[in-house]
C-alpha positions as CSV (number, residue, x, y, z in Angstrom):
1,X,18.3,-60.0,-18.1
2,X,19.3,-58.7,-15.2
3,X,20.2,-55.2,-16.6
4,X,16.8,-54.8,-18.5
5,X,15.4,-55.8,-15.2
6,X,17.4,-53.1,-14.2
7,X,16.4,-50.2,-16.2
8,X,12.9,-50.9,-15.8
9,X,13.2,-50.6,-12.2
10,X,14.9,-47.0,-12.9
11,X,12.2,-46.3,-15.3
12,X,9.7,-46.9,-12.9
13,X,11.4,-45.1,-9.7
14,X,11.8,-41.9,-12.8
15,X,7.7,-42.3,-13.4
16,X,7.2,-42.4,-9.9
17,X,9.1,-39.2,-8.4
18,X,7.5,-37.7,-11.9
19,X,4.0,-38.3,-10.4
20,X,4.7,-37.5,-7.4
21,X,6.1,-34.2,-8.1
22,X,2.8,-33.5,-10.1
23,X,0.8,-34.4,-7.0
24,X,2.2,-31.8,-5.0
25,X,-0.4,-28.7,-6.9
26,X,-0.1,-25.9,-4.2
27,X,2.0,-25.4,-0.7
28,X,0.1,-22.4,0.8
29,X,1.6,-19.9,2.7
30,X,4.1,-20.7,-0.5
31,X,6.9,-19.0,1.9
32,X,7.4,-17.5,5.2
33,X,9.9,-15.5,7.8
34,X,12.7,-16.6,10.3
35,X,11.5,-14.1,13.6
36,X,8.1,-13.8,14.0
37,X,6.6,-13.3,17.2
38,X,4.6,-16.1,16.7
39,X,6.7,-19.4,16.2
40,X,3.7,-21.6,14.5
41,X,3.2,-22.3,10.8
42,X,0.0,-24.0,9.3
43,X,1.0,-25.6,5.7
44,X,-1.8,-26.1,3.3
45,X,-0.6,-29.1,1.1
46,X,-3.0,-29.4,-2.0
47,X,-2.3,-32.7,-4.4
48,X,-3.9,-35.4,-5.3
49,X,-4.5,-38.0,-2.8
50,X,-1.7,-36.0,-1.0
51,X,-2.7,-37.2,2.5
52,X,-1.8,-41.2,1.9
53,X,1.9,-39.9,2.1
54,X,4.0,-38.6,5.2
55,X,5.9,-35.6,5.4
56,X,9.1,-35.1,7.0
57,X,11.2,-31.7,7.2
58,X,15.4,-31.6,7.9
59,X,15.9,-28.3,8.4
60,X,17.6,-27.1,12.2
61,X,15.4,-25.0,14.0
62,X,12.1,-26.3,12.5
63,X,10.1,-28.9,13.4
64,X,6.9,-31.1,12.1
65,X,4.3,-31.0,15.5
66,X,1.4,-32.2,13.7
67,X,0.5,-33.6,10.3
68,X,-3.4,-33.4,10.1
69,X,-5.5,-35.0,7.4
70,X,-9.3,-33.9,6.7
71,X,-12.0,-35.3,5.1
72,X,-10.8,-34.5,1.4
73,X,-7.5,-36.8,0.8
74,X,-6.1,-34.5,-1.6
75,X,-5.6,-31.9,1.4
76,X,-2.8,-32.0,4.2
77,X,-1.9,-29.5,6.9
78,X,1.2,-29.7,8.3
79,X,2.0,-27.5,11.9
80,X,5.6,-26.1,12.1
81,X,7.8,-24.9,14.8
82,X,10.4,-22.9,14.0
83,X,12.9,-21.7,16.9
84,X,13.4,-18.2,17.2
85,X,17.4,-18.6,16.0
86,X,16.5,-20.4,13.2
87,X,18.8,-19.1,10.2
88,X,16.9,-18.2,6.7
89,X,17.5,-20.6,3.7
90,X,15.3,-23.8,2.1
91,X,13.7,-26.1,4.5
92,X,13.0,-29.3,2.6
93,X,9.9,-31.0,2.8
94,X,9.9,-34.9,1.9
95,X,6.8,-36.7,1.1
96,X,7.3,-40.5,1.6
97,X,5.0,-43.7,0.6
98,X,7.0,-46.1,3.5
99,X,10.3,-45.9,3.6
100,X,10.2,-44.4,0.0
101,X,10.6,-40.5,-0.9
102,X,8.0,-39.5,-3.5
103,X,7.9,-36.2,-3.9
104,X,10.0,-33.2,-2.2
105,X,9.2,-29.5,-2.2
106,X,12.3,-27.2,-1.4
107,X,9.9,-24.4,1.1
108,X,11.7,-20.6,1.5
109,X,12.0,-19.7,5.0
110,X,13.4,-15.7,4.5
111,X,15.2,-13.3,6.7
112,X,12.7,-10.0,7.7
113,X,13.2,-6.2,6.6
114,X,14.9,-4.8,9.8
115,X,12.2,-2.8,11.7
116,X,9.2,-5.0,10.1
117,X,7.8,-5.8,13.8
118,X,8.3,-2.3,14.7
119,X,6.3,-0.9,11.2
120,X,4.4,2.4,12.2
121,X,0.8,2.4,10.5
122,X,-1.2,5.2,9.5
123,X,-3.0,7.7,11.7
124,X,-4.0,11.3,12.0
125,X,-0.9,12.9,10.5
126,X,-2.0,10.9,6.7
127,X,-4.2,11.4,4.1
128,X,-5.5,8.4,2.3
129,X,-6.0,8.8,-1.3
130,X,-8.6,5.8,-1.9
131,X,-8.0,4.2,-6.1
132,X,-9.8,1.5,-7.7
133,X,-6.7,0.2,-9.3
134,X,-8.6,-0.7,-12.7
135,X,-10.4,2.9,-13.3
136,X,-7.0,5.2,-12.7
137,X,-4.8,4.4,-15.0
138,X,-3.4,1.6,-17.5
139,X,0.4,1.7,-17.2
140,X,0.6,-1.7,-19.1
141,X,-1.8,-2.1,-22.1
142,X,0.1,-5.6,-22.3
143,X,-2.4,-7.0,-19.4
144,X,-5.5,-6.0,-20.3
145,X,-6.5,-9.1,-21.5
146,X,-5.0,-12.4,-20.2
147,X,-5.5,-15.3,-21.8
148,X,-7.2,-18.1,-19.1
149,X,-9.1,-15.6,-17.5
150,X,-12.7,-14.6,-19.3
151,X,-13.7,-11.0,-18.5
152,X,-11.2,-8.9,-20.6
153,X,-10.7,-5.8,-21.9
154,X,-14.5,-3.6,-22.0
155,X,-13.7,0.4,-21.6
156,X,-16.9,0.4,-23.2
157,X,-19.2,-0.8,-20.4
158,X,-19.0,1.0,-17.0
159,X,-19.3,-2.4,-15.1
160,X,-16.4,-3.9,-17.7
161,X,-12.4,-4.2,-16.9
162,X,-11.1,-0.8,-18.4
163,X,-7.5,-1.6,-17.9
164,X,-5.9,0.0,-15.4
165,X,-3.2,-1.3,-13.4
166,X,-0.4,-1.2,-10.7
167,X,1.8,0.2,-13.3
168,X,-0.3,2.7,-13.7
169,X,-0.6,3.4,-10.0
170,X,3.3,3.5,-10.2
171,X,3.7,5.5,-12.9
172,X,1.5,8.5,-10.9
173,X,3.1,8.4,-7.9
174,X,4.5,12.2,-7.9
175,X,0.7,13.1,-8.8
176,X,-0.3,11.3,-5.9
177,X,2.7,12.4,-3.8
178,X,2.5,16.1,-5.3
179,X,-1.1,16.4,-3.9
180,X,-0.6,15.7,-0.5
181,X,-1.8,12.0,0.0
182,X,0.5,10.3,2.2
183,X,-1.1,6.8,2.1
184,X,-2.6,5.0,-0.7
185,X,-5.8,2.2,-0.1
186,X,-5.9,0.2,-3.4
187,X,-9.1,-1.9,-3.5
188,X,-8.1,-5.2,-3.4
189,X,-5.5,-6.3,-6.4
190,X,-5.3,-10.0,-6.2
191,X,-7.2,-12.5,-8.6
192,X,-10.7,-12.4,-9.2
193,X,-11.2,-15.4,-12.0
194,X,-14.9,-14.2,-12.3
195,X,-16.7,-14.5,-15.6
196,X,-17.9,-10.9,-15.7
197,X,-18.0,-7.8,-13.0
198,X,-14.1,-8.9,-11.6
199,X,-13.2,-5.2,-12.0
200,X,-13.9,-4.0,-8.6
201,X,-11.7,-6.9,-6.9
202,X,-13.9,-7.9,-3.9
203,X,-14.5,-11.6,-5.3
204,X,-11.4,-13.3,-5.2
205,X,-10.3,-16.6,-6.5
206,X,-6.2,-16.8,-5.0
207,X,-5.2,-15.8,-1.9
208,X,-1.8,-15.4,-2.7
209,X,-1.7,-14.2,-6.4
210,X,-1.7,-10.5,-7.5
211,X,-4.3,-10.3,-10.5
212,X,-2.5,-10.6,-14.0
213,X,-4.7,-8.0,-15.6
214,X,-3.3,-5.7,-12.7
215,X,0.3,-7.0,-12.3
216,X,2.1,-9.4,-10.6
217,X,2.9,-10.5,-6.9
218,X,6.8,-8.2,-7.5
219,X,4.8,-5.4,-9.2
220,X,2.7,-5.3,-6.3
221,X,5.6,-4.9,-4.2
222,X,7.7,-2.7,-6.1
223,X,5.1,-0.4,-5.7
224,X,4.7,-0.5,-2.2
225,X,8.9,0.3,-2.5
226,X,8.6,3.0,-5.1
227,X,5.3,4.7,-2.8
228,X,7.8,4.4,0.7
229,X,10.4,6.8,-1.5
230,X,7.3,9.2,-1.9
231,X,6.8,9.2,1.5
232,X,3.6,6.9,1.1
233,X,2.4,4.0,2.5
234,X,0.5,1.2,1.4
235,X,-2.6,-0.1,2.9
236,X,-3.9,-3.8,1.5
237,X,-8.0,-4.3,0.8
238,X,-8.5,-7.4,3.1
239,X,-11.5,-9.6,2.2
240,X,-12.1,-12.2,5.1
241,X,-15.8,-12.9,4.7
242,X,-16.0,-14.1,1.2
243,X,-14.7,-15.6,-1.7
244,X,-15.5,-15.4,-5.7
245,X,-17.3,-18.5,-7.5
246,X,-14.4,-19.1,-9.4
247,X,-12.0,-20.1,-6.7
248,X,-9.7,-22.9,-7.2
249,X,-11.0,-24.4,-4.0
250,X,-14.6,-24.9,-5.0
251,X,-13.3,-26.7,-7.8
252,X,-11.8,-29.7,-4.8
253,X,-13.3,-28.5,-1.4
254,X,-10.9,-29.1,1.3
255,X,-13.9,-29.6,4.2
256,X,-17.8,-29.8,3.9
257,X,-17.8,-27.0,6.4
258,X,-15.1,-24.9,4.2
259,X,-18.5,-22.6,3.2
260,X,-21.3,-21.6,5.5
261,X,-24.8,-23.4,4.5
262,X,-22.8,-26.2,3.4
263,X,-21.8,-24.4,0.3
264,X,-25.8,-23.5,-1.0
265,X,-26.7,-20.1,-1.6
266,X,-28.8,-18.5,1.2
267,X,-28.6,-14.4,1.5
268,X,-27.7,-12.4,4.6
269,X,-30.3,-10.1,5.9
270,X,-27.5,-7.3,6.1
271,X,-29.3,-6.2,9.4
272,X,-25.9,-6.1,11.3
273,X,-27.7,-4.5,14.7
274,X,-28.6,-8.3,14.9
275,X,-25.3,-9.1,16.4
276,X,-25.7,-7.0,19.0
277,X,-29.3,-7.0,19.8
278,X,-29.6,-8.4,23.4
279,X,-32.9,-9.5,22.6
280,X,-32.0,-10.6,18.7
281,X,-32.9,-14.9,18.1
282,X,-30.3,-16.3,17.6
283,X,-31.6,-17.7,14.1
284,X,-30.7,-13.9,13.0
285,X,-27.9,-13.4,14.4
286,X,-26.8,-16.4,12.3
287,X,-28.0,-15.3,8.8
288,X,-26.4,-12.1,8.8
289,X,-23.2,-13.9,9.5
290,X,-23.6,-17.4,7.5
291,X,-25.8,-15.5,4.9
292,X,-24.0,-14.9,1.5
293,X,-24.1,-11.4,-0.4
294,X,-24.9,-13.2,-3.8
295,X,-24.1,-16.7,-5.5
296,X,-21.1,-15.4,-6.9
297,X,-19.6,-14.8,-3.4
298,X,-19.4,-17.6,-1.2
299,X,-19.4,-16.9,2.2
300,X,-16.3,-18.3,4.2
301,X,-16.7,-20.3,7.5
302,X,-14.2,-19.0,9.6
303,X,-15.5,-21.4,12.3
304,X,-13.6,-23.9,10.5
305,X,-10.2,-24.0,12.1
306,X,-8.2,-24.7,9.1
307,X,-9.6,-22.1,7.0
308,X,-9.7,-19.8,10.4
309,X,-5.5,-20.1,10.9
310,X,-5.2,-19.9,6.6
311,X,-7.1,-16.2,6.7
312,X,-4.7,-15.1,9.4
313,X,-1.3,-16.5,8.0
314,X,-2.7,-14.4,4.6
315,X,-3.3,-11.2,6.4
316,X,0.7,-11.7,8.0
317,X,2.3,-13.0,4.7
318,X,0.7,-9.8,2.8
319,X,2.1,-7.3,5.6
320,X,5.8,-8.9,5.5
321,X,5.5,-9.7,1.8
322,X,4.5,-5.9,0.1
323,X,6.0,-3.7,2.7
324,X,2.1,-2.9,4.3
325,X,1.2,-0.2,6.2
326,X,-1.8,-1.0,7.1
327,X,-5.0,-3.2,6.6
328,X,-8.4,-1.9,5.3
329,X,-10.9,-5.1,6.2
330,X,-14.2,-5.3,4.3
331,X,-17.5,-6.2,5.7
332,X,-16.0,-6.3,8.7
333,X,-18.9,-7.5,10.8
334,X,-20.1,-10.3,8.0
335,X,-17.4,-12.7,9.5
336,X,-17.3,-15.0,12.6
337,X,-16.8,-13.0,15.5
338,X,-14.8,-15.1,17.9
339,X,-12.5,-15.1,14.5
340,X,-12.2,-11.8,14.1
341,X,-11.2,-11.2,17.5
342,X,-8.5,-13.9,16.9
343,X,-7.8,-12.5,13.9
344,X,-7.5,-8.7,15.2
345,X,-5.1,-10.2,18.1
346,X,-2.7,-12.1,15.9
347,X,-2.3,-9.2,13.3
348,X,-1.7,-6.9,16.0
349,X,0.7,-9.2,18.3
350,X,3.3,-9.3,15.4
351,X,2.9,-5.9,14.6
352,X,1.8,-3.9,17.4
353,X,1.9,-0.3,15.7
354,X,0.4,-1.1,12.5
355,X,-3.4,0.2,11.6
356,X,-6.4,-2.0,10.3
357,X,-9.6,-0.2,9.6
358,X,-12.4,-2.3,9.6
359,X,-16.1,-1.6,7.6
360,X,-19.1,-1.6,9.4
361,X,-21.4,0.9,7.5
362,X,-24.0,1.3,9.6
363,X,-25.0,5.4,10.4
364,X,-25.4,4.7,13.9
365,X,-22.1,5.0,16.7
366,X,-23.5,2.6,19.0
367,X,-23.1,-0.2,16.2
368,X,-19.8,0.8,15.0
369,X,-17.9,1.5,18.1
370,X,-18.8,-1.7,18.8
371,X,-15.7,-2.9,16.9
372,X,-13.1,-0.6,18.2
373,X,-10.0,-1.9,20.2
374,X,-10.5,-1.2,24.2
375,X,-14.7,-1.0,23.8
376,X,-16.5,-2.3,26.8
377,X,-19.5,-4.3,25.4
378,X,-22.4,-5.3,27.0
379,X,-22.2,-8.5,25.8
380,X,-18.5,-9.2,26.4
381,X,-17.1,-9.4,22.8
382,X,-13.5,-8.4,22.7
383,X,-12.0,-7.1,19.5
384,X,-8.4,-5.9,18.6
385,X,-9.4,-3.2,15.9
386,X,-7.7,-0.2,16.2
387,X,-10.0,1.9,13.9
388,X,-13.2,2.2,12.3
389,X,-15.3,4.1,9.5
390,X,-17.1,7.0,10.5
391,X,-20.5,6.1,8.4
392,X,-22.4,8.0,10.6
393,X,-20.3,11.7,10.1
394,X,-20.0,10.7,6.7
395,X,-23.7,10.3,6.3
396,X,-24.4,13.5,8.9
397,X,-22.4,15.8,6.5
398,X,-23.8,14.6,3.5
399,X,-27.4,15.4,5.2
400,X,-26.2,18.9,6.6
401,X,-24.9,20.8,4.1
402,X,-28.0,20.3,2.3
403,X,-30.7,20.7,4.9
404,X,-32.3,24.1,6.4
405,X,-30.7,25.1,9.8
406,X,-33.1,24.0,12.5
407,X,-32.6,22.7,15.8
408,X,-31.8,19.1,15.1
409,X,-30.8,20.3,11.1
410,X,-27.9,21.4,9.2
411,X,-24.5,22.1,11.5
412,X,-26.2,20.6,14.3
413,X,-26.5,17.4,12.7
414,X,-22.7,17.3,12.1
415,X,-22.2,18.4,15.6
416,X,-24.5,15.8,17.1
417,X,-22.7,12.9,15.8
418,X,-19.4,14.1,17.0
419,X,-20.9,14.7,20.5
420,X,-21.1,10.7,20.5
421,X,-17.4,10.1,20.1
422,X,-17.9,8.9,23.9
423,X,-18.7,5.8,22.4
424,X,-15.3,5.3,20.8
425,X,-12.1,3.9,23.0
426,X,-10.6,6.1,20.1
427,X,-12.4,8.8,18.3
428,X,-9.0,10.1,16.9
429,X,-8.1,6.7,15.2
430,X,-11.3,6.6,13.4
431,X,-10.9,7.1,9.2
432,X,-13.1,9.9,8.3
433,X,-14.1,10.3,4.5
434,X,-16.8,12.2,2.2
435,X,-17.2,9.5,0.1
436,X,-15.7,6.1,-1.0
437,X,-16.2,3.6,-4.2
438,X,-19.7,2.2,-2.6
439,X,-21.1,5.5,-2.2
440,X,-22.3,8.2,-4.8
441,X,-19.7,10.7,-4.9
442,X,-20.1,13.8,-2.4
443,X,-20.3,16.2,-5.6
444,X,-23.2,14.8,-6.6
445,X,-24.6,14.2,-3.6
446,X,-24.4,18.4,-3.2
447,X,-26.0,18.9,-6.2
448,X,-23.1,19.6,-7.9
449,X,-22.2,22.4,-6.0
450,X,-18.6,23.2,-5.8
451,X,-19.3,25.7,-2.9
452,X,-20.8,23.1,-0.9
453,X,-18.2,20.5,-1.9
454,X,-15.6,22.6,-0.5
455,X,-17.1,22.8,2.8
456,X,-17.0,19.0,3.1
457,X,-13.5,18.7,1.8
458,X,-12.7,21.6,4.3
459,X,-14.7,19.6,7.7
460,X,-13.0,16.4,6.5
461,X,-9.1,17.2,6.8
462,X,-9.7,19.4,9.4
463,X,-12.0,17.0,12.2
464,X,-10.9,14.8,14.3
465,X,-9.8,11.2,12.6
466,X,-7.8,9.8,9.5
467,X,-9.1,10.9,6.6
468,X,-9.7,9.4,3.4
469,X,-10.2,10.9,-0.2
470,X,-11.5,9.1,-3.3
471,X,-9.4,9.1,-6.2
472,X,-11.6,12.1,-8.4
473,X,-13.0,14.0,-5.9
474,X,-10.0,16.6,-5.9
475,X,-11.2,17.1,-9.4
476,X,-15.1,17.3,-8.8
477,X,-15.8,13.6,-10.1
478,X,-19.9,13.2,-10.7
479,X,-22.1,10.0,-10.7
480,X,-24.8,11.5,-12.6
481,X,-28.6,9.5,-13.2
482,X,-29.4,7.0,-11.5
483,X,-27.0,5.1,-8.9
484,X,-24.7,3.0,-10.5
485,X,-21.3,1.6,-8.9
486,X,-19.7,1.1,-12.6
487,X,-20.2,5.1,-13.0
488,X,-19.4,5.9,-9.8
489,X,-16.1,4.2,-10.3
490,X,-15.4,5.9,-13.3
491,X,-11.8,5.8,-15.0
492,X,-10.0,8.8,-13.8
493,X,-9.4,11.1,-17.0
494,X,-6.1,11.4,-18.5
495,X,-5.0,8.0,-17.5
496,X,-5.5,6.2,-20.9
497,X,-3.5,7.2,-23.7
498,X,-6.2,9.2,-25.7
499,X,-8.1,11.2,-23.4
500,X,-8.8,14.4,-23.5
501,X,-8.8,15.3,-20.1
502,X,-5.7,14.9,-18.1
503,X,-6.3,15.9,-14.6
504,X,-2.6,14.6,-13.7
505,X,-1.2,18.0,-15.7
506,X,-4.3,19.8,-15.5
507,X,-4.9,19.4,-19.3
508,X,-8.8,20.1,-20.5
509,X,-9.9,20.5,-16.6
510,X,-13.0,23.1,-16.5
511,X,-11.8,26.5,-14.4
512,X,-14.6,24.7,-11.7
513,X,-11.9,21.2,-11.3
514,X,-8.8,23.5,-11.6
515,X,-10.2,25.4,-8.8
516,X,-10.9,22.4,-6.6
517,X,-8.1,20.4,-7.0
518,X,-5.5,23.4,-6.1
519,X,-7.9,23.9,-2.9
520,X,-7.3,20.5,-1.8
521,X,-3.4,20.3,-2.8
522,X,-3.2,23.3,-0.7
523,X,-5.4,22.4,1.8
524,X,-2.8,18.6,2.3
525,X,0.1,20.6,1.6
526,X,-0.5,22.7,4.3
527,X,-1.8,19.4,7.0
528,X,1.0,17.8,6.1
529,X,3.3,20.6,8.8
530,X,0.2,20.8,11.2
531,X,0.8,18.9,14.2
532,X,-2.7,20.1,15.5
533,X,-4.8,18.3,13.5
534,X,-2.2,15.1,13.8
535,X,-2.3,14.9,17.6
536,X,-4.6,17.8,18.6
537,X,-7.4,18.0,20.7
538,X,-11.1,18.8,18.7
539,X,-13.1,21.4,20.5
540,X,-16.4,22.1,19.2
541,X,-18.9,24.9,20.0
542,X,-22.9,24.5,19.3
543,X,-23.9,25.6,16.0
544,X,-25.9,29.3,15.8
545,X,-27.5,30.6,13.1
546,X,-25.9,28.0,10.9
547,X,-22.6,28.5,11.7
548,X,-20.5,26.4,13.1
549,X,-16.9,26.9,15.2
550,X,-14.4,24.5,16.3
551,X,-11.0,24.3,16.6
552,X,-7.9,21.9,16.8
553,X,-5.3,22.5,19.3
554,X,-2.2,21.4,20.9
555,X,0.5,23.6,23.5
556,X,2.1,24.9,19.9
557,X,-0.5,25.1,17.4
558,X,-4.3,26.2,17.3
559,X,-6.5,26.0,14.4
560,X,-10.1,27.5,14.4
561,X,-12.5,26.1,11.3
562,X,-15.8,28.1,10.2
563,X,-18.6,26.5,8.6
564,X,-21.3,28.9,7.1
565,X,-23.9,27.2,5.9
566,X,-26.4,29.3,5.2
567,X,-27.0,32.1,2.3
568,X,-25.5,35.0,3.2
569,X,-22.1,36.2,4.1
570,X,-22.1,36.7,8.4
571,X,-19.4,38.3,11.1
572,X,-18.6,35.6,13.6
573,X,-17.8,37.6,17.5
574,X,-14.9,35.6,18.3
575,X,-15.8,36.3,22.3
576,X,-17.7,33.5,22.8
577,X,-14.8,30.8,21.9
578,X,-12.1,32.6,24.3
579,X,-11.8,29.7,26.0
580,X,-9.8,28.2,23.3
581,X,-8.3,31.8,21.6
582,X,-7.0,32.4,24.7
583,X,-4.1,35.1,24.0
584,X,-4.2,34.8,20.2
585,X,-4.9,38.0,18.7
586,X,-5.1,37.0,15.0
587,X,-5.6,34.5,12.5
588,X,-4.2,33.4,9.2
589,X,-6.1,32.2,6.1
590,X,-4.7,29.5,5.7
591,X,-5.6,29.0,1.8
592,X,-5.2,32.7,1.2
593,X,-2.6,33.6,3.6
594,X,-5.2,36.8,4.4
595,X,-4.7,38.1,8.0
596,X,-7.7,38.5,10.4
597,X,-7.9,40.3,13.5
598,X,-9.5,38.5,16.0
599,X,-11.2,41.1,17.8
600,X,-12.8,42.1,15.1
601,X,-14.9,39.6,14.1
602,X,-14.5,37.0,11.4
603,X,-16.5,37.4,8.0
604,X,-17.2,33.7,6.7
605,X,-18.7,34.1,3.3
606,X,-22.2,32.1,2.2
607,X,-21.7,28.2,1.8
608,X,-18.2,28.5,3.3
609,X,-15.3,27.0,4.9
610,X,-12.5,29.5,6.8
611,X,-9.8,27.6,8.3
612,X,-7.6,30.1,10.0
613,X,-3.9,29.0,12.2
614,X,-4.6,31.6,15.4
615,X,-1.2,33.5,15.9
């Protein structure tokens, strides 16, 4: 009797550590680091009725401070200390009902990559070459479809997944490298469990998972290992503001407050000079922050504080995770400020000489200077961004080169918006860029004119600033008709087996996209050795006549730049910009390696750029 007594009581301990184990769904960060700055650790417990039971960790050099339950039982949050000595290994967690262990989750605490406090970030010595990892090419034809996930395989249909991948990434890294680009912005990579439109990656569903059709979490990093050999970093697509429809936690809310307008649709104006209107009501201010961009994209409430410290601990898991070399943040302003000042200071406390560039695309300085790290606002908002995109020169340049020269037209345009960089803490550390994946491509924008194109490339990697170039612009890349993102993202040719145009070997390129894409490789070839536009000062004269002068220059190196815009071929008197020539007495083309003499005037053909090194 006593034995059958027996075994059922063994039985029923077995059933019960069984369910318990299945209680415990999701531990989130799912791992962290021995030596971060900052000693504190929120875990996000997700199981079923998971807060009835009470954690314990054994583990030297860690310690429960707080166990905090919400209004959801299936959520816990457990606040960790761990000692700066503390040696890497498995901390175990227990979960006990009384005196009873029910469940037990064995959590990785790993040693750092030597240096990975210390990390430099990009600046004004890279080029970032900007892919959409699904439109460049499929290195794994395995993952185009996955099965659980619903929006598969459709190279037919421009808004469709078309397969590419990180593999594919990987697998072009000496095209990539061989160009010039020294840091690579994939838009984001990790899940996006969306019915339909989940190519583009903005809508995700998991935090921490790399999306299947595009890899997986070690694929991800091998590529940030294999891009480091190239000499190129790897800068992470952060989404703070929002989430996609399909995220596991709409499916078991941890708070009511998790989403902003208690989780019902209700659209943001997008009028972001709201925020820092001093005579805005406050009812706007709120819906541009709390409104959502659609239905699809719930809009986070980073207010919450749970949710606030689970962003952050993302952001830092990613950087120590893949290797990062920086942060690209989308819709920067659409998320609680107060949060993303705490948000800016914690990413920047554990790694002080990292980069995060944040989007506020708005064409106006005031409003995006707002944002930049050591601004004085009027209203007393303090952020920790180091850089910013320059919308407004983007948007100038796209105006100019098309526009009459006039007095407030053309060159003066461009030069006006520069002449605001008193605005910035850090005009230098801002990423400058002719065009990007929400914008119709600059060759378009020109009227498909590859003279005009040229210019812009030219202004672009030789201003002040970072600059950024979208994968296909090297090889004159159109949107043609009517604006549509699906085009404008379009795959880039040669990376699926079958195409007849390979632009990674040059294969079926028109003499036009040949022509353009050994500009630009010469063009970054050449930046790459140039410390003057890594470090140097910009000094720009007013346009005349549609032409427009400035140079780049440090102690060792000066740089003068032409811009002709207008129809016909002019002689530029180098007197007037002696200040700056100083003793130089010529110049060297630097595409064509022709020699000018200074004093005897510079010919800049019609629709041109002349960069010239000054001997």
């Amino acid at each position: 009797m006593w034995r059958q007594w027996l075994a059922a009581l063994l039985l029923g301990l077995i059933a019960t550590q069984s369910v318990a184990a299945d209680r415990i769904e999701r531990i989130e960060p799912g791992s962290w680091w021995v030596g971060m700055k900052d000693d504190r650790l929120q875990l996000m417990v997700h199981g079923e009725r998971i807060a009835d039971l009470e954690p314990s960790i054994q583990y030297p050099g860690v310690a429960i401070t707080g166990v905090e339950r919400v209004a959801n039982p299936n959520y816990l949050f457990l606040n960790l200390k761990i000692a700066p000595d503390t040696q890497p290994g498995m901390a175990r967690i227990e979960f006990r009902r009384g005196r009873s262990v029910v469940a037990k989750y064995e959590y990785p605490l790993q040693q750092r990559e030597p240096g990975s406090a210390q990390r430099k970030g990009f600046g004004p010595q890279d080029v970032i070459y900007l892919v959409m990892p699904d439109r460049f090419a499929n290195g794994d034809p395995a993952n185009d479809t996955v099965k659980g996930l619903k929006d598969g395989l459709n190279r037919g249909v421009a808004l469709g997944r078309h397969g590419g991948d990180i593999q594919g990434i990987t697998n072009h890294l000496d095209y990539v490298s061989g160009m010039g680009f020294t840091q690579l912005w994939l838009n984001p990579v990790l899940e996006n469990a969306q019915p339909q439109y989940s190519y583009h990656g903005y809508s995700i569903t998991d935090f921490y998972r790399v999306d299947p059709r595009l890899g997986t979490n070690e694929s991800y990093r091998q590529l940030s290992i294999d891009a480091r050999k190239h000499n190129i970093g790897l800068i992470q697509d952060v989404v703070l503001n929002h989430i996609g429809s399909g995220h596991w936690w709409l499916r078991d809310m941890p708070t009511p407050d998790w989403l902003n307008n208690k989780g019902q649709f209700e659209g943001t104006h997008h009028v972001r000079e709201s925020l820092q209107d001093p005579h805005a009501a406050e009812e706007d201010r709120r819906k541009f922050a709390d409104g959502w961009f659609v239905e699809s994209m719930p809009d986070l409430n980073q207010r919450n504080p749970f949710l606030a410290t689970y962003l952050i601990q993302n952001t830092l898991w990613w950087i120590e995770y893949a290797g990062l070399a920086g942060l690209r943040v989308d819709t920067y302003s659409y998320s609680d400020r107060a949060f993303l000042t705490e948000w800016s200071r914690r990413v920047m406390e554990e790694y002080p000489d990292i980069n995060v560039v944040g989007e506020e695309w708005s064409g106006n300085p005031a409003i995006v200077s707002y944002w930049q790290r050591g601004r004085k606002n009027h209203d007393g908002y303090v952020s920790y961004l180091p850089a910013v995109f320059d919308f407004p020169l983007q948007e100038a340049v796209s105006q100019a080169l098309l526009e009459k020269e006039d007095w407030g037209t053309g060159m003066r345009r461009i030069y006006r918006v520069l002449a605001t960089d008193g605005l910035y803490p850090d005009p230098y550390d801002l990423v400058v860029f002719p065009d990007n994946h929400d914008v119709s491509r600059i060759y378009t924008v020109l009227g498909n004119r590859a003279d005009l194109d040229r210019m812009a490339i030219a202004f672009f990697l030789t201003t002040r600033g970072i600059p950024q170039i979208f994968y296909g612009t090297e090889i004159l890349m159109a949107n043609p008709g009517p604006k549509d993102d699906g085009v404008i993202r379009s795959d880039f040719p040669g990376g699926w087996p079958g195409d007849k145009v390979n632009a990674f070997t040059g294969q079926g390129l028109s003499p036009a996209q040949r022509d353009m894409q050994e500009y630009m490789r010469k063009l970054l070839l050449w930046r790459r050795g140039a410390p003057a536009l890594h470090h140097g000062k910009l000094t720009q004269f007013v346009p005349l006549g549609g032409i427009y002068v400035y140079f780049r220059h440090t102690d060792t190196q000066k740089v003068m730049v032409i811009l002709n815009n207008t129809e016909e071929a002019k002689t530029v008197d180098t007197k007037r910009f002696h200040e700056v020539i100083s003793g130089a007495t010529t110049g060297t083309d630097v595409i064509t390696k022709q020699p000018h003499r200074l004093d005897q005037g510079i010919t800049a053909p019609a629709h041109s750029a002349t960069i010239l090194e000054l001997d």
